[in-house]
N, C-alpha and C positions, 0 to 999 in steps of 0.2 A: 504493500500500500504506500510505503515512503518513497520507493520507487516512481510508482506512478503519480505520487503527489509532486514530485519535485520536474520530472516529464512537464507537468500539466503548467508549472508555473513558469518553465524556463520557455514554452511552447507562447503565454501570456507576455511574459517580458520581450520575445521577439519580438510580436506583434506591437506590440507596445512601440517599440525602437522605428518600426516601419514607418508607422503612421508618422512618429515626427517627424523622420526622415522626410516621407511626401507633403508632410508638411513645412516642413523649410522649402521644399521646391517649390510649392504653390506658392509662400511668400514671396519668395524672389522670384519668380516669374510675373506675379504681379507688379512688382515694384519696376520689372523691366520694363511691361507695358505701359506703367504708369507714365516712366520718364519720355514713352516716344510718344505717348501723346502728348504730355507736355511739350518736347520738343517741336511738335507738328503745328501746336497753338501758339506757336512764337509769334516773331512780326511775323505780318504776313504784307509783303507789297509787289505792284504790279510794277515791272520793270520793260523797260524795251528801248532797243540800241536804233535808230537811224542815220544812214548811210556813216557810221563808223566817228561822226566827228557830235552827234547831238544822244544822249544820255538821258530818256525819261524815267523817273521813278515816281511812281503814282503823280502826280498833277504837278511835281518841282522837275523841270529841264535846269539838265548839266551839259557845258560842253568839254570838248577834250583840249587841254594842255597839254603841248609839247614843251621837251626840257624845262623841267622842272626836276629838283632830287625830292623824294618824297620817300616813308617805309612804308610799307603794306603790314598793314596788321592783321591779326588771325580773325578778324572780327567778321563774319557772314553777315551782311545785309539782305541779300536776298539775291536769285538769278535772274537774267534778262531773258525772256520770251526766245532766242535764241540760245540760250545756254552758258553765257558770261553768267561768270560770279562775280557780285558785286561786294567791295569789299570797303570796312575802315581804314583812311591811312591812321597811324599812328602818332595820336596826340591830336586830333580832331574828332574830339566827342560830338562835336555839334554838328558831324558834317558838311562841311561845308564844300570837302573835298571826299572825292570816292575814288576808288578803285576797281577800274570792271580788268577780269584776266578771264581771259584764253585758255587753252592749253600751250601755249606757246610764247602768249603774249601778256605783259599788263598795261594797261593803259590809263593814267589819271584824267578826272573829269572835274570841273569847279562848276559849284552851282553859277546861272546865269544870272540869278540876284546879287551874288556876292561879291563885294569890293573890300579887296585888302586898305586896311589904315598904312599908306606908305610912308606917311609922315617919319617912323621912326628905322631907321634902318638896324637890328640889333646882332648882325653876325656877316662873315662873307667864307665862300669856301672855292678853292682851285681845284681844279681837277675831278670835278665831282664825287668828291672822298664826305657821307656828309655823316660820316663818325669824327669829320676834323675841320669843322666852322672854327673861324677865328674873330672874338670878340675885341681884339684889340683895336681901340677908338682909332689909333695912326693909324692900320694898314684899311679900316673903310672907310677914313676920309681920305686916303689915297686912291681907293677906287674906285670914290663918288668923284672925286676930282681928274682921273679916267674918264668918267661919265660927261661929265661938263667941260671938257675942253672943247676951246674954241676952233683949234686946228686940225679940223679934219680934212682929210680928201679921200676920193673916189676909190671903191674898193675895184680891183682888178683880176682877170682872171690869177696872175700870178701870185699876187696875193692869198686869193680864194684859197690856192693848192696849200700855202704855207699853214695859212690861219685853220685849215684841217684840221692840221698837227697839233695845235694850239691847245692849251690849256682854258678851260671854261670856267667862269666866273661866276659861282651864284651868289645871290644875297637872300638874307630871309629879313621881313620885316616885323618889328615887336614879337610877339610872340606866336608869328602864325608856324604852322606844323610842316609848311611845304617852300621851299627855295626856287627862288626867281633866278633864270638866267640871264643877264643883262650884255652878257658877251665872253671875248676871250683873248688873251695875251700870247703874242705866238714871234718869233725870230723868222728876219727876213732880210738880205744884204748886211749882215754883221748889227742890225739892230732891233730892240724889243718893240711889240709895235701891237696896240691894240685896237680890234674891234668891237663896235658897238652895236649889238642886235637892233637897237630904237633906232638909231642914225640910219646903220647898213653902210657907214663909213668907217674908216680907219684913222689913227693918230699916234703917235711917236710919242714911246714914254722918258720923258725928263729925265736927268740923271740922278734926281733925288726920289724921284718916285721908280725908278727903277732899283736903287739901293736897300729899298724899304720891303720890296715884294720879290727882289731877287733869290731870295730861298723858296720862295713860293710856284715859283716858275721854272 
């Protein structure tokens, strides 16, 4: 009889152990489900790309900016009707600036409402390194002063081939999250010589402003 009692209870304690067993599966399998429907009930918005330069997301159009340095963030906004994912840049919660990528490509967009405050210029970077913006006051009043010189002349094809080569020039203003390219400093006949995207002219750097940015270059 001890025999079969002890049968009976060890036969009880299995059963026992199963159940909770299937029961920790049914919890986490709920809890799976729960999360993708959560996920599913995220934003939800309507996106759509036309002809590659204009950016709709529900009723706000963005257009595309070229050169600019910008980071893409891991941030999913939503996909475009064609299958771009739209994404956060990094360090613009407010978006004001997106991110649509490709499999191949990504490409920045600025809302068409938004204007940058350029009044304050708070960084500049060579090379388009933009882990290595330089806040020193001389080297971007040296580049603003770049910018506004009076001695331009005509840019030329030989030019063109040089200025290629050339190192590009962004700046960022206050504390916006994306860098402006305003131009680029490049060697041509034994001297430094910059262009300026706004002009589309070129101008010969000083020898005190070429002393200043000569590491840079």
């Amino acid at each position: 009889m001890k025999v079969i009692s002890s049968i009976l209870k060890l036969r009880k304690s299995c059963f026992e152990g199963t159940k909770m067993k299937l029961s920790h599966r049914k919890i986490f399998g709920i809890l799976v489900l729960l999360i993708c429907i959560l996920s599913a009930c995220g934003e939800k918005h309507e996106a759509h790309l036309r002809g590659g330069v204009n950016l709709f997301i529900d009723d706000e159009k963005y257009v595309r900016k070229d050169d600019r340095l910008f980071e893409e963030s891991n941030t999913k906004i939503c996909k475009t009707s064609d299958g771009h994912i739209i994404y956060e840049v990094a360090g613009d919660k407010e978006r004001n600036y997106v991110v649509s990528r490709s499999y191949w490509e990504a490409r920045l967009f600025v809302k068409e409402s938004y204007t940058p405050d350029r009044t304050i210029v708070s960084a500049v970077c060579f090379g388009g390194d933009r882990d290595h913006y330089i806040s020193d006051e001389e080297i971007i009043n040296c580049v603003l002063s770049l910018e506004s010189h009076e001695e331009f002349f005509d840019d030329t094809d030989d030019l063109m081939e040089s200025r290629s080569k050339g190192k590009k020039i962004h700046i960022k203003y206050g504390d916006e999250a994306v860098g402006e390219c305003v131009g680029s400093v490049f060697r041509y006949d034994d001297q430094y010589m910059y262009y300026s995207r706004s002009r589309q002219m070129v101008t010969v750097l000083a020898d005190d402003q070429l002393e200043l940015l000569q590491e840079y270059i």
